[in-house]
C-alpha positions as CSV (number, residue, x, y, z in Angstrom):
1,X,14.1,9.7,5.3
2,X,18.2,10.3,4.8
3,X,20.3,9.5,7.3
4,X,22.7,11.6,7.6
5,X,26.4,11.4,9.6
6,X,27.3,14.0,12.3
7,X,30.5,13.9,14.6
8,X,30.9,16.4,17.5
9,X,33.8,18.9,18.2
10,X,33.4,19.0,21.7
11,X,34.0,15.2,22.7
12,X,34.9,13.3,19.9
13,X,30.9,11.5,19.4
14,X,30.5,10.2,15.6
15,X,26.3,9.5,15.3
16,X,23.7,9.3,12.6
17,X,20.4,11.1,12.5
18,X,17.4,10.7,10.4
19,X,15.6,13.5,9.1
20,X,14.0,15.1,6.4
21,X,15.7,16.8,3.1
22,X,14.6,20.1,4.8
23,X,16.4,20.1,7.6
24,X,19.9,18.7,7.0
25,X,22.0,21.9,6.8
26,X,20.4,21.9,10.9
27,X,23.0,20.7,13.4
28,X,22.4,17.8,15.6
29,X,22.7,17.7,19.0
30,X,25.3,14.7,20.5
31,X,23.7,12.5,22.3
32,X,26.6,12.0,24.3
33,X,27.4,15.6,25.9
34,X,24.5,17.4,24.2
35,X,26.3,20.3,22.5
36,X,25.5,20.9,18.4
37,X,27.3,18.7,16.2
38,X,28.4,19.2,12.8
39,X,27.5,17.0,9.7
40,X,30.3,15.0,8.4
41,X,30.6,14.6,4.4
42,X,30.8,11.0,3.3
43,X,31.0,9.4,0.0
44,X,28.2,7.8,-1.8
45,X,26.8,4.4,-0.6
46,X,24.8,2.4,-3.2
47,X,22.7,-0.6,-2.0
48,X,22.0,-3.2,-4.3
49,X,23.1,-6.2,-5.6
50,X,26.7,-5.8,-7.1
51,X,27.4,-7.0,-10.2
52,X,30.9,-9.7,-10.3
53,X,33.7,-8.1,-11.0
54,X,34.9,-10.6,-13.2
55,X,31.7,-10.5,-15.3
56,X,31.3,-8.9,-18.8
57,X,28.8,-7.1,-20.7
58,X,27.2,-8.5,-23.6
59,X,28.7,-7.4,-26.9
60,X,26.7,-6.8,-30.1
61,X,26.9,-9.6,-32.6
62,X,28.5,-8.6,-35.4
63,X,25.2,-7.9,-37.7
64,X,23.8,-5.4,-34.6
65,X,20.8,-6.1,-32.2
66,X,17.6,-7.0,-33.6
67,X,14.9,-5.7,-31.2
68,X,11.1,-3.8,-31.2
69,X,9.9,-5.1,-34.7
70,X,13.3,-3.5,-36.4
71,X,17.4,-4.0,-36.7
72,X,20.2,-1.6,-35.2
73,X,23.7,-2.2,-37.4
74,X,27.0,-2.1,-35.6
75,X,27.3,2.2,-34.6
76,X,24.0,2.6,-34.7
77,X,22.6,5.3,-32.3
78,X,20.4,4.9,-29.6
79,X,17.0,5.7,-28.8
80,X,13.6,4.4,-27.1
81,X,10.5,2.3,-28.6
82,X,7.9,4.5,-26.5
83,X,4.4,2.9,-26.1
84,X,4.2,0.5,-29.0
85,X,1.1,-2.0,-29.4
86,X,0.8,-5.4,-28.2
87,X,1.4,-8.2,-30.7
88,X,-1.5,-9.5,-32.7
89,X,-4.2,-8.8,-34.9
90,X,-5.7,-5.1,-35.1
């Protein structure tokens, strides 16, 4: 379930409550005086590993990737293989 952020007008109380999608527009009440609350906006958090800031993305070689039975030149668009057989006899 989301956890979402709430902060109350009445004495200053910042909290977090988890709930369901459904019911975030809801106020909370704080747990501190008990009056309704009112959810604060925050930016998005990503968890995960980071990648280095330092480190770089493969480049194409200079005759394109080779990949999935075929060859993409350099400019080449993009697209997806799907399902495709295993390797061997048939």
């Amino acid at each position: 379930m989301p956890i979402y952020p709430f902060a109350c007008d009445a004495c200053g109380a910042e909290f977090e409550v988890t709930r369901k999608l459904s019911a975030m527009r809801e106020p909370a009440a704080c747990p501190a005086c008990g009056k309704d609350a009112r959810r604060v906006f925050t930016g998005l958090t990503v968890t995960g590993k980071a990648e280095a800031p330092t480190a770089k993305k493969p480049k194409a070689p200079a005759g394109g990737w080779s990949h999935g039975g075929h060859s993409h030149g350099p400019g080449t668009a993009g697209h997806t293989h799907g399902l495709q057989a295993p390797p061997g006899p048939r």
